[in-house]
C-alpha positions, 0 to 999 in steps of 0.5 A: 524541528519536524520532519515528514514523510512525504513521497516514497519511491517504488520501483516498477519496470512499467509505469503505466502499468503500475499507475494503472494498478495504484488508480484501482487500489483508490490512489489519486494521481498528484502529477504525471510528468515528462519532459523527455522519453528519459525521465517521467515522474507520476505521484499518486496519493492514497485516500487521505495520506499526507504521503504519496508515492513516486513511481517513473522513469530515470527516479530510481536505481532500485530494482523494479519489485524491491520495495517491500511491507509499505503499511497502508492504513485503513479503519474497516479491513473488511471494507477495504477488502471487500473495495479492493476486491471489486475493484479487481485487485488480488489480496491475502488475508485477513490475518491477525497477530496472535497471540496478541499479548506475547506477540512475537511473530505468529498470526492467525488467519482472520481479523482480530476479535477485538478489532485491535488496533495495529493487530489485523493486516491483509497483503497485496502485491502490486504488478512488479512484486512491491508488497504492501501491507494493509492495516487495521487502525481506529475500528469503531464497533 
């Protein structure tokens, strides 16, 4: 039996807003749907992701800006940085575990000298204060 993650719901206060937000960070809109003024679900998937997002109206309970470190992984951080960037969207770092053999919390500002995988992060925070962390995966010298 396989199970998949397909949609994760992150809780905003405007969802327009937050659309508007996820569009510039590269993320497709899947749906847009609302068949009353209670209820309205808008999917979008980042840039090829098996999983989406679910963001609306009447979805969730959770608390606008409670959803923390979602992983978003990309193979070249600094292109991601440099795209998200001019696409004015605000993001800290580059940091890098270290020291990466004993990691045992500790970073260090800059991309991993090794391009490591798994090792070398930015952050940003959408427009209610849901955070995410960007990853390095599959850097290619």
């Amino acid at each position: 039996m396989e199970y998949t993650i397909e949609v994760i719901t992150i809780p905003v206060t405007d969802v327009d807003r937050a659309k508007d937000f996820y569009t510039k960070v590269g993320f497709s809109v899947d749906v847009d749907y609302a068949p009353t003024s209670q209820f309205r679900v808008v999917q979008l998937t980042p840039p090829g992701s098996a999983c989406s997002i679910q963001i609306g109206v009447g979805i969730t309970d959770a608390e606008p800006g409670s959803s923390h470190s979602c992983y978003l992984v990309v193979n070249d951080l600094r292109q991601a940085q440099t795209e998200l960037e001019a696409a004015g969207i605000a993001v800290s770092g580059p940091e890098h575990k270290a020291p990466l053999d004993t990691w045992a919390g500790g970073f260090e500002p800059g991309i991993d000298p090794d391009r490591t995988d798994y090792a070398s992060f930015l952050r940003m925070v959408d427009p209610d204060g849901n955070t995410w962390l960007i990853q390095e995966r599959g850097h290619h010298r």
